[in-house]
Every structure is written in C-alpha cells, then in structure tokens.
C-alpha positions in Angstrom: 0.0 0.0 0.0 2.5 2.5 1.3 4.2 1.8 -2.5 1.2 2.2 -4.5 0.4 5.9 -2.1 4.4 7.1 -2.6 4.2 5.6 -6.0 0.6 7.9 -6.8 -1.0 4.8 -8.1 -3.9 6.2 -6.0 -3.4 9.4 -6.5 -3.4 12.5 -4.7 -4.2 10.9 -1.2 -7.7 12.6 0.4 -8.0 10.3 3.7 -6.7 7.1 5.2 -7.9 5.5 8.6 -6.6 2.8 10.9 -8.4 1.2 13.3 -8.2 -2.1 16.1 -10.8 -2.7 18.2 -10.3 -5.1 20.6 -12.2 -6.7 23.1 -9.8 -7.6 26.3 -11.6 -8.5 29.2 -9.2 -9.8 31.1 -7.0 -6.6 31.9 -8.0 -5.6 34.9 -4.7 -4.8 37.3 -2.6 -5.1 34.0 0.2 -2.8 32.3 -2.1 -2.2 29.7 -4.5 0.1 32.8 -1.8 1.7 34.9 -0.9 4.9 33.9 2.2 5.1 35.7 3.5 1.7 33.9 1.4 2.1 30.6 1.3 5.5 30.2 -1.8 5.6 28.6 -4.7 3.2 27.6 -5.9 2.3 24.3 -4.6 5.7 22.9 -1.0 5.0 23.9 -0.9 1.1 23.6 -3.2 0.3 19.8 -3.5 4.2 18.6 0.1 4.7 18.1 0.4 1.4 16.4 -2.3 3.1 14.1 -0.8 6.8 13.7 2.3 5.0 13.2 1.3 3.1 10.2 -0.4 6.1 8.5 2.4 8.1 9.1 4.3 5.1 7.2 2.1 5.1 4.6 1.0 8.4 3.7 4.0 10.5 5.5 4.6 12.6 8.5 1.2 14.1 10.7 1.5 18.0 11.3 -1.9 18.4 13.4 -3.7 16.0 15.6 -7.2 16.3 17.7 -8.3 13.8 19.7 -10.9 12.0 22.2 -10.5 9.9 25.0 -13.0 8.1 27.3 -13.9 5.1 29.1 -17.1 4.5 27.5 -16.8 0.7 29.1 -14.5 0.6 31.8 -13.9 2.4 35.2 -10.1 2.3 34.6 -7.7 5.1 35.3 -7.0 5.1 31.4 -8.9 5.5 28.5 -11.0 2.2 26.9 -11.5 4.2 23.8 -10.2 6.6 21.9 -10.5 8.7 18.6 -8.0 10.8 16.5 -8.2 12.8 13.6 -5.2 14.4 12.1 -4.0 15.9 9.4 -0.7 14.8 7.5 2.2 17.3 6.4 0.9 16.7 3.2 -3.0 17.8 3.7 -3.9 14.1 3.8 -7.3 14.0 6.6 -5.9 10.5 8.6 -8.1 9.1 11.4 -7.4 6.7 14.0 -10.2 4.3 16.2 -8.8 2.0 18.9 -10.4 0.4 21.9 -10.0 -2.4 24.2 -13.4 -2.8 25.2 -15.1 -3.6 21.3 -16.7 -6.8 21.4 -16.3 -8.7 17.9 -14.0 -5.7 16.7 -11.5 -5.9 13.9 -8.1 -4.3 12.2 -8.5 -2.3 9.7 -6.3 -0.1 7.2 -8.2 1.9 4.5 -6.7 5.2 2.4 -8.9 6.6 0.1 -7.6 8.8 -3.0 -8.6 10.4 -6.2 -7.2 7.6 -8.5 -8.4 4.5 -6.2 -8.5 2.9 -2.8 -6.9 0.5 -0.7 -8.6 -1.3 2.3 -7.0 -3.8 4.3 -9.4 -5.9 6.7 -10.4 -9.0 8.6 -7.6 -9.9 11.2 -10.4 -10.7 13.8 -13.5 -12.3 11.4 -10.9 -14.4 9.2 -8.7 -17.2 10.6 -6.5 -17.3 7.4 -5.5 -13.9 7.6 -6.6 -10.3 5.9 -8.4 -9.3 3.0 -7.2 -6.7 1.1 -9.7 -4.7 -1.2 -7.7 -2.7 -4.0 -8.8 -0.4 -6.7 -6.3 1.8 -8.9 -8.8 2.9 -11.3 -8.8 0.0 -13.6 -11.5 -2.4 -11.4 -11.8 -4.0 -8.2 -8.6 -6.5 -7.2 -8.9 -8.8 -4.3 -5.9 -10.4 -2.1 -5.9 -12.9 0.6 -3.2 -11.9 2.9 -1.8 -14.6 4.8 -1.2 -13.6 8.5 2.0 -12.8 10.1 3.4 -13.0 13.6 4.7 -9.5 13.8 6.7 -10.3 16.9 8.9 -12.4 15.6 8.9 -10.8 11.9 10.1 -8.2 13.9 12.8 -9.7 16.4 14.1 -11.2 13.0 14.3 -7.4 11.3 16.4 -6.2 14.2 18.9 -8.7 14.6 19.7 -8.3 10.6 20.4 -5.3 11.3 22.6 -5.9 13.9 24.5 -8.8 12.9 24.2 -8.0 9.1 24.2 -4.1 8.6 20.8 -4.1 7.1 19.1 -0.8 7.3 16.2 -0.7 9.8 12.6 -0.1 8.0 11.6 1.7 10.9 14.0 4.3 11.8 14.8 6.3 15.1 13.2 9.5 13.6 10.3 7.8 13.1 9.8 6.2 16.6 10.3 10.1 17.9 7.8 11.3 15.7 5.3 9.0 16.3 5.9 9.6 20.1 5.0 13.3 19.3 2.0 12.1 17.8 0.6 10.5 20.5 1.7 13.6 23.2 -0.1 15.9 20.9 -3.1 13.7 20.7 -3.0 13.9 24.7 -2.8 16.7 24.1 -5.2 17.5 22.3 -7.7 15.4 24.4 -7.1 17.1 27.7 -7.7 20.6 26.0 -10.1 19.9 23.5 -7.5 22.0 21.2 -5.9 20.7 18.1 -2.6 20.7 18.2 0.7 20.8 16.1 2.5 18.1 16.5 6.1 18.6 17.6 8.8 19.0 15.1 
C-alpha cells in the first residue's frame, strides 16, 4: 500500500484510517490500565500502532485532535479513543482504537482520487486479511496470509545488527510518532488541536 500511495498509483491521497478494536476482558490490574506503567490506555498502547502506520504510509502528521474516554471501563486510562489528524501533506488521517469492542477488527483503508486501498479482517478471518484494491482499472482482491509480527520483527532487528541491514523503521520515526501521541493527549485534555512537535 505505502508503494502504491508514494508511487501515486492512487493518486493525490484525500484520507486514510486505521483502526483495532479489541475486546480484552481480562486486563483488569494489568500494564495495559496503569498509567504510571502504561502511560496511557488504548490511545498509547493500539492508537500509536495506528498513527504510526499512516504516518508510514502516507508520510509525516503536522496536526492531531483527539478524544478519549472510558465508555466501558472504570479504569484510570482510556477504553476508547479517537484521533483525527491531518498529515504534512493535507492528507485527513483518522485513527479508532479500543479495548473494550466486542467482535472488533483491524482495519487499514486510504482513500484517493485515482483509487483505494482497504485492508481488513484480522479478527472475522482465521487465514489472515483481505485486502480490497482499486487503482482505477477495477476491483482486485488479495488474501493476505497472517504474520506474527513479533517475531517478523525480532528477525528485522537482529539483521540489522548482525548483518548491517538498514532498519525499516527508523529512530526519527519512533520520535515522531511519540510526538504524535503527546499531541493527541494533548489534544484530548484541551479539546484544542494541536501541532504536533517538530
């Protein structure tokens, strides 16, 4: 996807969302609710997961406004939470996460004027994700096999290390996607958009 956006294959890109919704019952007198180990709920823990991809995708976010609640919970962090931004590049980007959504799902979707992209299914289809693809010359559909991201991940890092490989994800973008997420804090405690830092 994030080829097909840098590449314009969907062309100038109007809005893109990320989503998980999760349903986990059993975190009571976890990480995942104390602030002071967390440092956040669903905002901090799945919504920069989420800002992080679209920043990937679509490129850096410049302004963020956000919401925060616990629509299901009496936890000292937020169940729930909701952020719209809006990328360096004019690009509307929203992001939807929860811990407390029954049934819920993972979505990716970006939306431009020469086609989509919409990646779904992680929690409706044991084989994997189903991505939804049009770039103006019809509807394609893939079956995306699931990964385990953990160890996909563990595997990245030590290539880097023992082989010199250059990281995907680099330490300029782990910084601005922490910015991200202050801003949408933020944001949330002011009801104020806010720039995100530079």
């Amino acid at each position: 996807v994030r080829r097909w956006v840098r590449g314009g294959d969907l062309g100038v890109v109007l809005e893109a969302r990320a989503a998980i919704m999760k349903d986990l019952p059993q975190v009571n007198g976890t990480w995942r609710v104390d602030p002071a180990v967390g440092g956040g709920g669903s905002m901090m823990d799945l919504g920069a997961h989420s800002a992080d991809l679209l920043a990937y995708i679509t490129g850096p976010i410049g302004r963020v406004s956000a919401m925060v609640s616990n629509r299901a919970s009496s936890w000292e962090v937020e169940d729930t939470a909701t952020c719209l931004m809006e990328g360096a590049n004019g690009a509307h980007l929203l992001v939807s996460n929860s811990f407390k959504a029954v049934g819920g799902d993972m979505v990716l979707e970006v939306n431009g004027t020469g086609g989509y992209a919409r990646i779904a299914g992680a929690g409706s289809r044991p084989s994997g994700f189903l991505m939804t693809v049009n770039r103006g010359e019809g509807v394609e559909e893939h079956d995306l096999e699931a990964t385990e991201l953990y160890g996909a991940q563990i595997d990245h890092f030590a290539a880097c290390v023992e082989d010199g490989e250059t990281p995907i994800v680099s330490g300029e973008d782990g910084r601005h996607n922490i910015a991200v997420i202050e801003a949408a804090y933020l944001s949330a405690r002011t009801g104020a958009m806010q720039a995100v830092a530079a």
